[in-house]
C-alpha positions, 0 to 999 in steps of 0.5 A, a space after each residue: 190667650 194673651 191680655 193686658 189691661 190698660 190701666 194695669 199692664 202689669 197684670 197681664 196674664 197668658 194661659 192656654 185654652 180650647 174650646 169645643 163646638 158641635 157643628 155636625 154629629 149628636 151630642 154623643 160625639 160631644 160627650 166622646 171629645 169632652 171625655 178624650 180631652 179629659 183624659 188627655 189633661 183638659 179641665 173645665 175652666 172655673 170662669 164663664 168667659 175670658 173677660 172674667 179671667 182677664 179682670 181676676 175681680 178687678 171689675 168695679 162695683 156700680 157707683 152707689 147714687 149720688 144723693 138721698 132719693 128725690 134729690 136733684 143729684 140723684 134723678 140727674 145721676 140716674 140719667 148720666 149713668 144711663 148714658 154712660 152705660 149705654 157708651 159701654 153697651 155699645 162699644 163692642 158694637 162699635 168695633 164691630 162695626 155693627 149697623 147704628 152703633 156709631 150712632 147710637 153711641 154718639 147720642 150717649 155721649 151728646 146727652 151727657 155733654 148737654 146734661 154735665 151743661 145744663 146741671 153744671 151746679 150739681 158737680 165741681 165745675 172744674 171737673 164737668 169742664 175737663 170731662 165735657 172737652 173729652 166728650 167733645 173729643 170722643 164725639 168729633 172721632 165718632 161723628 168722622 165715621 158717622 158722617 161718612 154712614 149719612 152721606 153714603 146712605 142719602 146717596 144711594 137713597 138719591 139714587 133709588 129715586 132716579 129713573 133707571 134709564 138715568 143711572 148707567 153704569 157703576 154709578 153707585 159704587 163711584 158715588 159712594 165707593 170713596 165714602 166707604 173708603 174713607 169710612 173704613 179708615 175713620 172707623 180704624 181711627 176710632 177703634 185706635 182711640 178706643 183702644 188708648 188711655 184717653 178713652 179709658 180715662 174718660 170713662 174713669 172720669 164717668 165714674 168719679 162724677 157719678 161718685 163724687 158727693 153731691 154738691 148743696 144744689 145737688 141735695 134740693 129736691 128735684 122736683 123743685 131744681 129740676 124744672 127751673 134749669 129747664 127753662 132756664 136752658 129753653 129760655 137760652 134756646 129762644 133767645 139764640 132762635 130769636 139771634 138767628 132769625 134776625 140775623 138771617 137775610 130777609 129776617 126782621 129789621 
């Protein structure tokens, strides 16, 4: 086994390891090959999983909230960790390519931009700003291969509801056959990005916002802050609503 850490190359580590797994036989025949291994030099190893070895206590401890419980910094902080939780949830997912996962961790990174915008006053505006611009960027490379799951699942949706005397021939694998393509490169693509020091810094940049002391607006009661921002931004909402309906053709005078 071979790793290396992005943000810390020099810390690569190799070891050898086997692992053992009954497929046929009774657990007899399991105790007999852990007892031949045993003998032949094989040690149980001390860490659950190979993730734990790799970090060697580099994991880091959750971010401590942000401000005094009730506060606006603290119940908005407690949302933004919960989507940025939810990005590392599904990232193994993601480079699974599990179904949804794209999805889902789209979402995540939506709500924290619209969040980090809403409640700009609750965090260094300099900072909210970067870190939005890289969650735009996480957001455009997760929606190329998301855009490509919608319009291969409306298709053959479209094509379930034909009569079956219309659809002759491959239609199918000729309509979707060059998303599914495409998709598999795109989700190439995003698994690169995963991979890289923009991803890794992004997160970082996650945690420092969750750890960073809360600003004056931060420590009002949320009760009280929270609900003004909220029309606030439903108030901004109308009024591109009431731009669009004008300006559409046919919309009022």
């Amino acid at each position: 086994v071979s790793t290396e850490l992005i943000a810390d190359p020099a810390a690569a580590q190799h070891w050898r390891e086997l692992e053992v797994e009954l497929v046929d036989g009774d657990r007899a025949l399991l105790r007999a090959v852990d007892k031949r291994l045993r003998r032949a030099g094989a040690a149980r190893s001390a860490d659950p999983a190979k993730i734990v070895r790799a970090l060697d206590g580099r994991w880091p401890d959750p971010p401590a909230p942000a401000g005094p419980p009730g506060s606006a910094a603290a119940v908005i902080g407690e949302y933004v960790r919960a989507q940025r939780d939810a990005i590392v949830e599904y990232d193994p997912r993601v480079r699974r390519d599990e179904p949804d996962a794209v999805h889902k961790m789209r979402v995540a990174t939506r709500r924290l931009r619209s969040t980090t915008k809403s409640y700009r006053p609750l965090w260094d505006r300099a900072a909210t700003d970067h870190l939005r611009a890289e969650l735009k960027w996480l957001a455009d490379v997760l929606g190329k291969v998301r855009d490509a799951e919608v319009m291969a699942a409306r298709l053959h949706r479209a094509l379930g509801e034909l009569p079956p005397e219309q659809v002759v021939g491959p239609v199918a694998n000729r309509l979707t056959g060059g998303l599914r393509a495409q998709g598999t490169k795109d989700h190439q693509a995003l698994v690169s990005a995963l991979n890289g020091r923009r991803y890794a810094a992004l997160l970082d940049e996650l945690d420092a916002l969750l750890a960073a002391a809360p600003t004056e607006k931060g420590l009002r009661p949320a009760r009280k802050f929270i609900p003004r921002r909220v029309r606030r931004t439903v108030g901004k909402v109308e009024q591109l609503l009431d731009t669009a309906e004008h300006d559409r053709p046919g919309g009022p005078p």
